[in-house]
N, C-alpha and C positions, 0 to 999 in steps of 0.2 A: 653707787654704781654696781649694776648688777657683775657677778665673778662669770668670766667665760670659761666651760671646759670642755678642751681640746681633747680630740680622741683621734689615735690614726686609724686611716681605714683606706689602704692602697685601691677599695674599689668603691669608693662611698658612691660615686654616681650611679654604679649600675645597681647595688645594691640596695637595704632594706634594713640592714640586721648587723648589730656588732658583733665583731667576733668574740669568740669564746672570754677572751683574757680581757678586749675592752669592756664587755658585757659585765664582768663579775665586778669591776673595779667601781662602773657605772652604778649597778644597782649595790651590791655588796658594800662599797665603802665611800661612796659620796651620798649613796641611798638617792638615788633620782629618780625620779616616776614620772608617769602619762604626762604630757603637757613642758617637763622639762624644756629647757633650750640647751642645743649643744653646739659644738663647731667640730667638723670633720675636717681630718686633711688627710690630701691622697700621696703628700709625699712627692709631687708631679707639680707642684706651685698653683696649688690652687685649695682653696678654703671652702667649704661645706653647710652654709647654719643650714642646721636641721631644728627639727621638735620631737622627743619621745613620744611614741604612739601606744608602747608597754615597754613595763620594765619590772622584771620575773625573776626568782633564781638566778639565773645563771645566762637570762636571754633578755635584747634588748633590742626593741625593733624602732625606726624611724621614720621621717618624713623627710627630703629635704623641703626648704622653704626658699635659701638664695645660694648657689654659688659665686662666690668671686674670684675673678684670678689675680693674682698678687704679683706684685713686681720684685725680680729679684733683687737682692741690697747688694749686689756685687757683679762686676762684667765680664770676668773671666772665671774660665775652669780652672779652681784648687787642686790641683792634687800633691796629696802625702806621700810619697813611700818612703817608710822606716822598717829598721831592723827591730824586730818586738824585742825586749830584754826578758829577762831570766821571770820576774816575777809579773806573770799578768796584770797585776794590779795597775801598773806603774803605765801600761798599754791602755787600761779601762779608764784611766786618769784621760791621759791623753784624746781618746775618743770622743768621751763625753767635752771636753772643756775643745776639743776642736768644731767639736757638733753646734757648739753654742756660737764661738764667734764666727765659724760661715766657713765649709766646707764642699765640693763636692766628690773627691775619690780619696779614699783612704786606704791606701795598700799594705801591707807585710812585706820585709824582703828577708828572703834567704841569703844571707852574705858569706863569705869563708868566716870572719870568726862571730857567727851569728852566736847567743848564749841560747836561744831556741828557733829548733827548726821547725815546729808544727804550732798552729792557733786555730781553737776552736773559734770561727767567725762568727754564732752563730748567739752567742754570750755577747760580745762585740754590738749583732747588730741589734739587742735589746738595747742596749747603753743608749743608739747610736737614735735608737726610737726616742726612748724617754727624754732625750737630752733636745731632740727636735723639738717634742711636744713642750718642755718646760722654758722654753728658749723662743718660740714661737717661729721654728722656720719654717719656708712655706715647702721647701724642696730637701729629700734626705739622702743622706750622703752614700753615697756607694761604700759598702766594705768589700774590699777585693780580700781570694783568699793568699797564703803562702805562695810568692813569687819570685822563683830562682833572679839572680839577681840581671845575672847577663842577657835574659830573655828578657827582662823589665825594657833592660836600656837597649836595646834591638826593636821592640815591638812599639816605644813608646818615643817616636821621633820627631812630632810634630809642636810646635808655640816654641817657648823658652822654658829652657830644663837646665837644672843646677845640679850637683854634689857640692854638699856641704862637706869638709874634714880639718883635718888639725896638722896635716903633713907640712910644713915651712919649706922642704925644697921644693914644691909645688907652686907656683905662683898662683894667688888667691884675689882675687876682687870682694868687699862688701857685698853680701846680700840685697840689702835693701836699697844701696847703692847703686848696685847695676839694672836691679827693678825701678827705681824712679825712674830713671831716661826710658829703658825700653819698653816700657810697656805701653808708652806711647804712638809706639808705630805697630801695635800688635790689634786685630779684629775684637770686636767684642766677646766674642764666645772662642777666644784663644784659649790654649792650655796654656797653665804655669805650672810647669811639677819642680818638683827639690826631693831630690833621697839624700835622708840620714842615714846614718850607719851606726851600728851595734857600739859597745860602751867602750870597747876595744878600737873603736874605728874601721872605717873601710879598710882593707889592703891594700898597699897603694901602685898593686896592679889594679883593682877594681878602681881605683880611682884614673886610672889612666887607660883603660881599657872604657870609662865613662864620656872623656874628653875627647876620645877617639872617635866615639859614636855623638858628638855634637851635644857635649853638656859643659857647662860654663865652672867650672874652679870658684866656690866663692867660702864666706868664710862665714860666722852669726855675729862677730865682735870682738873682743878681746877677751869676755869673759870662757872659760873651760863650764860648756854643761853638759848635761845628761842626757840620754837621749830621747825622753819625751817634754824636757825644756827645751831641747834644741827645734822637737818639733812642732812645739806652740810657737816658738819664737820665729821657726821660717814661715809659720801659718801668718802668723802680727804684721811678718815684713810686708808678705804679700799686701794683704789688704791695706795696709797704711803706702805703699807704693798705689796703689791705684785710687786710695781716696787723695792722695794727692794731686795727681794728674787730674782725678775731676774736681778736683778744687779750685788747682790753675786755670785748667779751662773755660772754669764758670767766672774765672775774674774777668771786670772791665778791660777795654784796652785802654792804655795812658797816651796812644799814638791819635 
């Protein structure tokens, strides 16, 4: 079975020509030339086979031959927003391993006891490419930049929205919990958002200042984690709450 390689390219339809960074990767270190077969994607849910026309130094021009559009593997809109910690690394984890199991907005917050107030997005949205291309999605995920925290929850009012935290006088529902049932009465292209908070936790003004503006208390488990396990692990709930519901759906009736 021949190997397919994927290349982004946000404008593969209107254009010709890989950009600079796919270009060098293409010829440079897969060594492809004339006649090649590639697959483009525009990041927009839709696939690209092309044919190399040349391929130069540093330049790599094509053909396409079919585009397909692809069906997304999920029904609602993802989104993340977490507080980034102290050591980027630990964000670039998170990014890429969100990128793979199926993402669409990935935000930053600025919290009171955020461990960093500033992230360079722009590292992030490398990650956020390669982990597309190696993953095989058809659509790439938004990296939003630094988002004060109380404009987040003002501007971002619409599907089902959670805060996650560790506070116990707070009353807390299950995550994955309160997503099985509801998400069944929610539009396909609803939002799901969940903010984490910094390793410190939200303050638990921000958390009640969250509940105020119509976000749901919930909780990841009983286990204490970290805050880019917590935020793989609200990404898992989502999608396993709504591969549920279409699992149900697709059973027989027994009546």
């Amino acid at each position: 079975m021949k190997e397919e390689r994927f290349f982004y390219m946000p404008d593969a339809a209107s254009a010709n020509e890989l950009s600079h960074d796919e270009a060098t990767h293409a010829v440079r270190v897969l060594r492809l030339t004339a006649g090649s077969e590639i697959v483009l994607m525009d990041g927009q849910g839709n696939y690209h086979r092309a044919e190399v026309t040349m391929a130069h130094g540093h330049h790599c021009t094509y053909r396409i031959v079919e585009s397909v559009s692809q069906q997304r593997q999920w029904l609602f809109r993802l989104h993340l927003a977490i507080a980034p910690t102290k050591m980027m690394e630990r964000m670039e984890w998170l990014a890429e391993k969100a990128t793979e199991v199926g993402i669409d907005n990935l935000t930053f917050l600025d919290c009171r006891f955020s461990e960093r107030t500033t992230v360079k997005t722009e590292r992030i949205e490398k990650i956020v490419i390669s982990a597309m291309k190696q993953s095989r999605k058809a659509w790439l995920p938004c990296v939003e930049p630094m988002t004060d925290f109380k404009r987040f929850i003002t501007t971002h009012t619409t599907g089902l929205r959670y805060i996650a935290h560790c506070y116990n006088e707070i009353p807390r529902t299950n995550l994955f919990s309160h997503l099985s049932w509801a998400v069944g009465s929610q539009p396909d292209d609803a939002d799901i958002v969940v903010l984490i908070g910094p390793e410190g936790d939200f303050s638990i003004d921000e958390v009640r200042e969250a509940l105020a503006a119509g976000y749901i208390s919930v909780d990841l488990g009983p286990c204490r984690l970290r805050t880019e396990t917590a935020g793989l692990a609200a990404l898992m709930a989502m999608h396993h709450a709504q591969q549920n519901m279409t699992e149900t759906a697709s059973e027989p009736s027994t009546h």
